[in-house]
N, C-alpha and C positions, 0 to 999 in steps of 0.2 A: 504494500500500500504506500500510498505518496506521504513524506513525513512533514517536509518540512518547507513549500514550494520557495519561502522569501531566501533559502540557501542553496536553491539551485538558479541552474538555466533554462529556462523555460522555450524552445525552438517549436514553435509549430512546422512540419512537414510533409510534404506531397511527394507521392512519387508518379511517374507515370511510367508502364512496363507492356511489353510484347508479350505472350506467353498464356498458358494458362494457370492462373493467377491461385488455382486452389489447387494448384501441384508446382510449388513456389521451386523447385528445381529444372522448371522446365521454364523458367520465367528469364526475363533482360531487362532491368532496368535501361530507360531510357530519357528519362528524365528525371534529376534530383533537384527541388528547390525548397528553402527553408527559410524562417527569419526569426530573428530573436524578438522574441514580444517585451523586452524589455528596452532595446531598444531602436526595435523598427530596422536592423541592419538585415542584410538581406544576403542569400546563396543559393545560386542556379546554376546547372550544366546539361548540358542535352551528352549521351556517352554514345559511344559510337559501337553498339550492343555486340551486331548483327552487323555483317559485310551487307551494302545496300540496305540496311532497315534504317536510317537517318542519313539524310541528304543535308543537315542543317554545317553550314560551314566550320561553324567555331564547335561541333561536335571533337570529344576527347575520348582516347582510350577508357574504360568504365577504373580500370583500377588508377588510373589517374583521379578521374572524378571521386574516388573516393577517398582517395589518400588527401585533395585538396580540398574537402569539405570538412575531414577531420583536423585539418591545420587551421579550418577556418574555425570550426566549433572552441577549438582552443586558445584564438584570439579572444573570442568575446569572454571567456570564464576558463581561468587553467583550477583545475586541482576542483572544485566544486561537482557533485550529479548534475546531468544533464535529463531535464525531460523533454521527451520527442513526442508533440503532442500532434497525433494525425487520424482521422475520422474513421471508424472501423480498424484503427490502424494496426491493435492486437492480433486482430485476423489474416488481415492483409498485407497490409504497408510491411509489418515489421519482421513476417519471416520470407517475403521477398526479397527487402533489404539485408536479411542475415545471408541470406543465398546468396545474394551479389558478392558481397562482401569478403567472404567465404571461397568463393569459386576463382576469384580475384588476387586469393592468397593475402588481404588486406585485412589485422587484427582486430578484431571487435573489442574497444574498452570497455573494461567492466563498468564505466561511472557511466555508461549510455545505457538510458531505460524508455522505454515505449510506453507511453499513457493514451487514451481512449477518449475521446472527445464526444463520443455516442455514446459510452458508459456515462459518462458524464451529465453529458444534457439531458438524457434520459433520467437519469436518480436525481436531479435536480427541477426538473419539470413536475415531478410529483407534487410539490408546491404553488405550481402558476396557477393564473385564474383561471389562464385557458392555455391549452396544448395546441403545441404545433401538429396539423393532420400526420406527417409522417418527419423522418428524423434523418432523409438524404440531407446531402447542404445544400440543395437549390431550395428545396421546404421550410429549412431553417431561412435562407437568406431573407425569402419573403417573410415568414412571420417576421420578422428579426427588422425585418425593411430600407436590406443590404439591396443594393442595385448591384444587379448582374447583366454582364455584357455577355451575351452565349455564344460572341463570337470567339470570345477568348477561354469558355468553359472547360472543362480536361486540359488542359495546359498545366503544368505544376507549380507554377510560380504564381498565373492569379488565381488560383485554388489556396495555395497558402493565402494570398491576402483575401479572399473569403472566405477563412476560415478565423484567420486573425481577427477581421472584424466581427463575426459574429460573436467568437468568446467574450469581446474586450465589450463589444454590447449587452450582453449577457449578462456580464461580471456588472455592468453598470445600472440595467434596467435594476435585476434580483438579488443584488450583493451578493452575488456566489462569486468563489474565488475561480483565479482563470482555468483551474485545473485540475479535478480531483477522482478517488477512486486507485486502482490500481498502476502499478508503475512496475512494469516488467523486465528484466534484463534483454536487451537486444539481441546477445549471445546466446541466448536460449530460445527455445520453441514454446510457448506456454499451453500448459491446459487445456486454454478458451479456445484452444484450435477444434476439441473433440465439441459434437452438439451437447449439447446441456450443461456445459461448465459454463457459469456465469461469474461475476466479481465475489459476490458470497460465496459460491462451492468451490470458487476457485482458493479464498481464504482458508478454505476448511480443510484443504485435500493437506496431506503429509509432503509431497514436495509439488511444487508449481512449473516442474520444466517437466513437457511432454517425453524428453526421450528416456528422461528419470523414471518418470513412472510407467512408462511401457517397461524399463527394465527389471522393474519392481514385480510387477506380475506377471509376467514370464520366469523370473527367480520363483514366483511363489506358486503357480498354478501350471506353467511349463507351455502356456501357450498365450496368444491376445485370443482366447475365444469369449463367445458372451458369460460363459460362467465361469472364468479364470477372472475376468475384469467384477463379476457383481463379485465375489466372492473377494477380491480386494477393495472393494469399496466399503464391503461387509467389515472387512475385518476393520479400517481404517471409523470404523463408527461414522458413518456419514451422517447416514438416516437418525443418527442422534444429534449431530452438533447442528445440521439443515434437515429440521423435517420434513422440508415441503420438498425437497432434492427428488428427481426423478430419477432412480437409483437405475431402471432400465433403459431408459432413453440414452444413459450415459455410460450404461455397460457395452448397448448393443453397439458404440460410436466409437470405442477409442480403438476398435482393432482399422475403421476405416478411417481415420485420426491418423494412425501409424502408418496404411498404405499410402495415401496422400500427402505425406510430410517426411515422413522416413520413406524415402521411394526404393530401399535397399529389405525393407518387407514383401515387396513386390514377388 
């Protein structure tokens, strides 16, 4: 969970990627842009993924673009966490990014953590008078009554600044802070990849990095089948510390959790 936001660096991030996006090994970043919400500084690169998949001039080798976004992160804040705050980005954004990163041979710092701007709005919204119809950012923008240009829409850079403004609106209409909820290691795969892990069951589970816990019950039951997994959830007292956990939904999902993210289950 996030502890202490005024002692980090708060970066909201966009990525835009080739690939299919829920088998994050078969993915390319092709766009990385970010900015610091603290102070409005800004980082974009278009990488040059795929031979012919980006014709844009000033496109760079991807583990350039990575190595030079980590030297930029460490201008704006050395030695402090960093949160990477990006829209679904637990799911998506951040084990795309570890993949890049990763395949790149470029080391992932442990003080980089991923936070969830949909967790976010969503557990905060419980409070408003009235809810946004649904919880994309073009829905947010409008309630929010961010002006969007669509001709610049999926691009990663004005996606970060409509994403910046909505929180910083947010944070202003409802006095919620810019960023709250879970804050996951980048270097890790989390939990929230398998269906039914949420921010609570995600708290509740014994460790929170997917490839832990697939090791865990395979050590314990000798396979990811659905009754090796309830049978670890069983023992880890789920259904006692989250009663409302749907103990099945999240049995039958983490062996296809493992095929889709660990693609060496395959």
């Amino acid at each position: 969970m996030i502890d202490d936001i005024h002692g980090a660096l708060l970066v909201v991030l966009d990525l835009e990627w080739i690939g299919d996006s829920h088998r994050p090994h078969m993915t390319h970043v092709v766009q990385l842009a970010c900015k610091n919400i603290h102070t409005g500084h800004g980082f974009s690169r278009t990488t040059t993924a795929l031979a012919g998949s980006v014709s844009a001039a000033d496109a760079l080798p991807p583990a350039t673009v990575y190595r030079e976004w980590l030297d930029w992160l460490d201008a704006q804040m050395i030695g402090c966490p960093i949160y990477l705050i990006a829209h679904n980005g637990i799911r998506f954004d951040a084990p795309v990014l570890r993949n890049g990163m990763m395949t790149y041979g470029v080391p992932i710092p442990s003080r980089l953590k991923m936070t969830d701007s949909l967790h976010h709005i969503r557990y905060h919204s419980r409070h408003w008078p009235t809810k946004p119809p649904r919880y994309d950012l073009d829905s947010l923008c409008e309630y929010f009554d961010v002006q969007v240009d669509p001709t610049r829409r999926h691009t990663a850079e004005y996606d970060v600044e409509l994403l910046c403004e909505v929180l910083c609106t947010m944070s202003f209409m409802y006095s919620t802070p810019i960023i709250s909820g879970v804050a996951h290691p980048l270097s890790e795969l989390s939990t929230m990849l398998v269906r039914g892990i949420g921010p609570v069951v995600y708290g509740a589970l014994p460790c929170t990095d997917l490839v832990t816990m697939c090791g865990a019950i395979i050590e314990q039951g000798g396979d990811l089948g659905e009754a090796s997994c309830r049978a670890y959830l069983e023992a880890a007292t789920l259904k006692q510390i989250v009663p409302l956990c749907d103990l099945g939904t999240i049995a039958s999902n983490i062996m296809a959790a493992g095929k889709r993210h660990l693609h060496y289950l395959e």
